[in-house]
N, C-alpha and C positions, 0 to 999 in steps of 0.2 A: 504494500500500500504506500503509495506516496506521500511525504511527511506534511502535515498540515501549515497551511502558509501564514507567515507572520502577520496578525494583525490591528489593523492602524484605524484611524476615523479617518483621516486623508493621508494622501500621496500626493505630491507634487512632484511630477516629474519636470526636471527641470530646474538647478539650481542658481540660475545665474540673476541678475538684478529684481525681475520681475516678479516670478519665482520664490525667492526668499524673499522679496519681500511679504509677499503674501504668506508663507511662513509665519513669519513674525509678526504678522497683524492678526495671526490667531492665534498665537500662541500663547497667550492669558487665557484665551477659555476653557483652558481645560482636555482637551483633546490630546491624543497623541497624533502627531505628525512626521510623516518619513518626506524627505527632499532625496532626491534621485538626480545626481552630476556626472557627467561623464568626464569630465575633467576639474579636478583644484583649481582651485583659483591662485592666482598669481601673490605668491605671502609677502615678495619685497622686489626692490629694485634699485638700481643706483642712483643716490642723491643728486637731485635736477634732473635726472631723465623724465620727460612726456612721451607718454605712448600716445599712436598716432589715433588710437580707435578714441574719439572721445564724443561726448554727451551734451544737449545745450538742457540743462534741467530749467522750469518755470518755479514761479511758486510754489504753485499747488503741490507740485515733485516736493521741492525743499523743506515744505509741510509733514508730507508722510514720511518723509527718510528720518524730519528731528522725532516726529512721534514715535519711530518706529526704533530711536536711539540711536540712530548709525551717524547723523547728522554731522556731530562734533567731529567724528573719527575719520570723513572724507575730509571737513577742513581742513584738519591735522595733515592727511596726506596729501592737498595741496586743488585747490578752485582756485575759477579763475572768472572776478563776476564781470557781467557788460551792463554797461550803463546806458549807451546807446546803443541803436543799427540806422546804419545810413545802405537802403537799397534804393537800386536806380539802373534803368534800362539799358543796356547799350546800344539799342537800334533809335528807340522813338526819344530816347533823351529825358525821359523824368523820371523824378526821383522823389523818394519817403524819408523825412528822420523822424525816427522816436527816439525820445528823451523819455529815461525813468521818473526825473522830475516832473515833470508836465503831471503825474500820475502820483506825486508827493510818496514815489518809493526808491528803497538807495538804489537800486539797482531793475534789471528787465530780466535779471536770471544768472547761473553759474555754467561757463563750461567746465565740463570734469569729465576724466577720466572713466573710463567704465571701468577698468581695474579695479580702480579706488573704493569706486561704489559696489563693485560685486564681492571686494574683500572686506569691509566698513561689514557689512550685509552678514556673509560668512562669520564673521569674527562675532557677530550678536548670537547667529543661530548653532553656534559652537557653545553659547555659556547657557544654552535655554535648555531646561531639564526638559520639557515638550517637544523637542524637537529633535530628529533623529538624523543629522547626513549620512546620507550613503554614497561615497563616491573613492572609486570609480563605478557608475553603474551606468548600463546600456539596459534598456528593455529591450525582449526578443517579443511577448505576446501579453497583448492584454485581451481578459473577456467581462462583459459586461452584460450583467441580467439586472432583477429586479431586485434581487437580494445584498449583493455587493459587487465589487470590480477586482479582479486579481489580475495583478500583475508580473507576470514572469520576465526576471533578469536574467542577462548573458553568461552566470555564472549558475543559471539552477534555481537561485533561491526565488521565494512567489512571496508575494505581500496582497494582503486583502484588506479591501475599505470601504467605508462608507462610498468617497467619492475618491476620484482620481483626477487631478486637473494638467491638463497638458501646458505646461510654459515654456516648451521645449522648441522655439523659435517657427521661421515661416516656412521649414518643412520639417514640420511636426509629425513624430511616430505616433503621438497618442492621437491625434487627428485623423491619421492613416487606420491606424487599427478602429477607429472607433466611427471610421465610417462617414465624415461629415466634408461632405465637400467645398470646394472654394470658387469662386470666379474672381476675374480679375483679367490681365493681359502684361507682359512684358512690355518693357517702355522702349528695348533696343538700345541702350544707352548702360553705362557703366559710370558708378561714380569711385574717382583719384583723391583717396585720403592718402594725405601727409603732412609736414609739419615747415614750416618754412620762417626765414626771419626777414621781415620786411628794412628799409632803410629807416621808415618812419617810426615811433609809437604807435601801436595802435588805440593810443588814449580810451583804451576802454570798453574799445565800440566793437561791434559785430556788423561787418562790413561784407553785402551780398551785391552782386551783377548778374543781371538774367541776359544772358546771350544766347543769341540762335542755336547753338547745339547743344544747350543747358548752361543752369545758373553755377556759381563760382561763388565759391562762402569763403572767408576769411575771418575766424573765431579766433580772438583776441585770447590768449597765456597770459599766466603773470609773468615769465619769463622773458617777456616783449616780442616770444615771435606769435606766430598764426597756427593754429591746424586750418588747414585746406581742405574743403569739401568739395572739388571741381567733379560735375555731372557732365557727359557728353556722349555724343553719339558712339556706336559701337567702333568703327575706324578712326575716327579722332580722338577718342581715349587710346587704342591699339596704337597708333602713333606718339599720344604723349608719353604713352608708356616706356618707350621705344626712345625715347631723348636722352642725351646725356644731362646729367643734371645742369649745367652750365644752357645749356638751351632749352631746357625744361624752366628754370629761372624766368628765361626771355620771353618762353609763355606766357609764364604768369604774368610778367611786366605787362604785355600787350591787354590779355582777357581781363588783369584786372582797373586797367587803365593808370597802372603805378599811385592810386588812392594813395598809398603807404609808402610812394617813394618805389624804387626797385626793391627784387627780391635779391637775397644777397644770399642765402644758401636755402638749400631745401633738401630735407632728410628724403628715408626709402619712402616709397609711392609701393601702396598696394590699391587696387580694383577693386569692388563689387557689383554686381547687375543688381539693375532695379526693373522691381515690378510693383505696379498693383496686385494685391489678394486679399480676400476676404473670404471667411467662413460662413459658408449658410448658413449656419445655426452656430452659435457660443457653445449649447450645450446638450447633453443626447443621454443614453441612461448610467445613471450614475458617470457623468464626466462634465467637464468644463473646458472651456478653451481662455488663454488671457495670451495678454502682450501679441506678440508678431506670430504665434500660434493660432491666432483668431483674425489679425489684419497686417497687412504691411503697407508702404506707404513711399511716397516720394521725399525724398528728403530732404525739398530744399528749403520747411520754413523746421526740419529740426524736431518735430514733434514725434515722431515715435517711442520714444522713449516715456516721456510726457504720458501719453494714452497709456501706456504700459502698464504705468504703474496704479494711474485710474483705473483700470481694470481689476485688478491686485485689491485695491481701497475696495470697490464697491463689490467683491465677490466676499471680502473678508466681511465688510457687513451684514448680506443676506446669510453667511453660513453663522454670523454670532448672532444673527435673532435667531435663526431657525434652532440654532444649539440652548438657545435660554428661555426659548418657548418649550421644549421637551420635543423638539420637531425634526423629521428626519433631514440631516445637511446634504445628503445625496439625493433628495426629492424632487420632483418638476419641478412643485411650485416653489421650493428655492431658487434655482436654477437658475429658472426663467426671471426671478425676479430681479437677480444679477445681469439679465441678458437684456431687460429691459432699461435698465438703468445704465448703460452704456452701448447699446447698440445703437442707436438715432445718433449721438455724439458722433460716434466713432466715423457713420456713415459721411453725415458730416462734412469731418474731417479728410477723410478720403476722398470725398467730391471735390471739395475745395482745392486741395493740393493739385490735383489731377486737371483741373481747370485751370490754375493758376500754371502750369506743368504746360497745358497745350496752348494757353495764350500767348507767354513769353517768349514760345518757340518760334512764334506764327513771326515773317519778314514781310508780311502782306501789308503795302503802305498804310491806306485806312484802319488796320487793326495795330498797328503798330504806335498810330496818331490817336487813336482810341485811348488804347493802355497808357498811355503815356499822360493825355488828361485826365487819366482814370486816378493816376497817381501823385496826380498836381493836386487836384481836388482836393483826396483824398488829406492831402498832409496840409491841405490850408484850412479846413471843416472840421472844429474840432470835436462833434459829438461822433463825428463817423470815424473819423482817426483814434480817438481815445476810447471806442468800442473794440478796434480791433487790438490794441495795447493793448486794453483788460482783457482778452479774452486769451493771448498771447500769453498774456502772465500768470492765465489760468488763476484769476480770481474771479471769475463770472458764473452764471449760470448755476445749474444742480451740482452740489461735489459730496460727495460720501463723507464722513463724518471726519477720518483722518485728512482729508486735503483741505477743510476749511478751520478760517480761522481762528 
């Protein structure tokens, strides 16, 4: 007979930012919880070193990370906040600034490191008696009936749960096994992070240009250089790629119109392909979907991350009423209740990017001339301009009870 599987009230598979976090926001109620990682996380690294993969967190982020205690422990290993963003066309000629002030806040947000945040993260759910890491672990099969959800890992062992939540990014095994499918489309495009040091200051700001084969971020370090978030088409990236750094520089000079003065070096460049994806349903029996397991997104206004963790916040809410009414946390009507409370946003969100993605693209004179006074207005009108800061900084709208204030 087959030995009986260990078991849990949840499983999260998936232990990286989104993941634990959501960990952690249940883990005062009482439950026991297993976190499933295929990989440690990153425990140190050399003094001033920035890693290239980094994060633009809002608010509402910097809300649940201090609730959640990790807060102190990323500043400790180093953010870096913006005050401003000055974005602006390079076809049709206009341009947006926000000011944090305008908004009576010190700042518009932190870039940080995902390391940071995924070890800050780690280092909480390592001292919680509630909580279980398991890593390295790979799932090989998950089944899922009415009674609970067992999950078999790469090594044999089986764990059963109430519920089982996939956080396990935009190609998600528990998504796969559990049946839930996606639409969406490839955008053709690949986005070139890296780390670069401008001539100028970046005095603080977050400096974006939307150019025809995609937009070009330039996220202000305290270090005074930039991480680079250049989006472009699939041969124009295969080319940038393909530069020596020395004319990879001269790239940047031209696309980002030298705002910062030239670029004066620029570390490794790695790729990734972007697509839209979404999950037709968040959740299915006994399972859930959060973060980039449920949507993915363009990333040129930064918010993926952002959603992520809203996700995380508002699942961990529906699962601590349903646990403190005596109710089942792997239920529809839980579930759904989480699904509802972030699915409209998220859509959203993903309309929006994807619009904003195919207008900036467009060289077509009239839409070019459009946009262009779309964003004159826009920064001289200040109830319409100071709506999309606030929404930006993710203090608007409905937010689950750890992102508000």
């Amino acid at each position: 007979m087959a030995d009986s599987p260990e078991t849990y009230d949840l499983v999260i598979v998936g232990g990286g930012i989104v993941g634990s976090a959501l960990a952690l926001a249940c883990a005062d109620l009482g439950l026991s919880i297993a976190v499933l990682e295929a990989r440690p996380p990153v425990r140190s690294w050399p003094a001033g070193e920035v890693d290239r993969r980094v994060s633009a967190l809002n608010r509402a982020s910097q809300r649940i990370l201090a609730r959640l205690g990790a807060w102190e422990r990323i500043v400790a290993l180093g953010v870096s906040p913006y005050r401003e963003m000055r974005v602006w066309d390079a076809v049709g000629g206009g341009r947006i600034h926000f000011d944090s002030a305008d908004l009576g806040e010190p700042d518009l947000g932190h870039i940080v490191e995902n390391r940071a945040v995924q070890l800050a993260l780690w280092e909480r759910l390592e001292q919680s008696p509630a909580v279980a890491p398991i890593c390295p672990a790979r799932i090989t099969d998950l089944v899922l009936d009415a009674a609970q959800a067992v999950v078999t890992l790469h090594d044999g062992r089986r764990l059963a749960a109430r519920l089982v939540v996939g956080a396990d990014g935009r190609d998600s095994a528990v998504r796969e096994f559990a049946g839930i499918a996606t639409r969406g489309w490839d955008y053709d495009q690949r986005a070139i992070v890296a780390l670069a040091r401008p001539e100028r200051w970046h005095a603080e700001t977050a400096w974006q240009r939307f150019l025809p084969s995609g937009p070009l971020a330039l996220l202000p370090l305290a270090d005074g250089r930039c991480a680079i978030v250049w989006s472009a088409a699939e041969a124009r990236a295969e080319a940038l790629l393909a530069l020596s750094d020395a004319a990879f520089c001269e790239a940047l000079d031209e696309a980002s119109d030298q705002c910062l003065g030239r670029i004066l070096e620029v570390g490794p460049r790695a790729p990734f392909t972007l697509r839209l994806q979404h999950a037709v349903s968040y959740c299915g029996v006994r399972v859930a979907l959060i973060g980039d397991a449920a949507h993915a997104l363009h990333p040129l206004a930064g918010q993926g991350l952002n959603l992520g963790l809203l996700d995380a916040a508002a699942l961990a809410e529906a699962i601590a009423r349903a646990w403190t009414q005596g109710r089942d946390i792997g239920a529809q009507a839980t579930l759904r209740r989480y699904e509802r409370a972030r699915r409209g946003d998220n859509v959203l969100m993903l309309a929006a990017m994807d619009a904003f993605k195919r207008l900036f693209s467009n060289e077509v004179a009239p839409i070019a001339a459009a946009r262009s006074l779309g964003l004159a207005v826009t920064d001289r009108v200040w109830p319409i301009k100071g709506h999309f800061m606030a929404a930006a900084l993710g203090v608007t709208g409905d937010r689950p009870p750890l992102a508000r204030p």
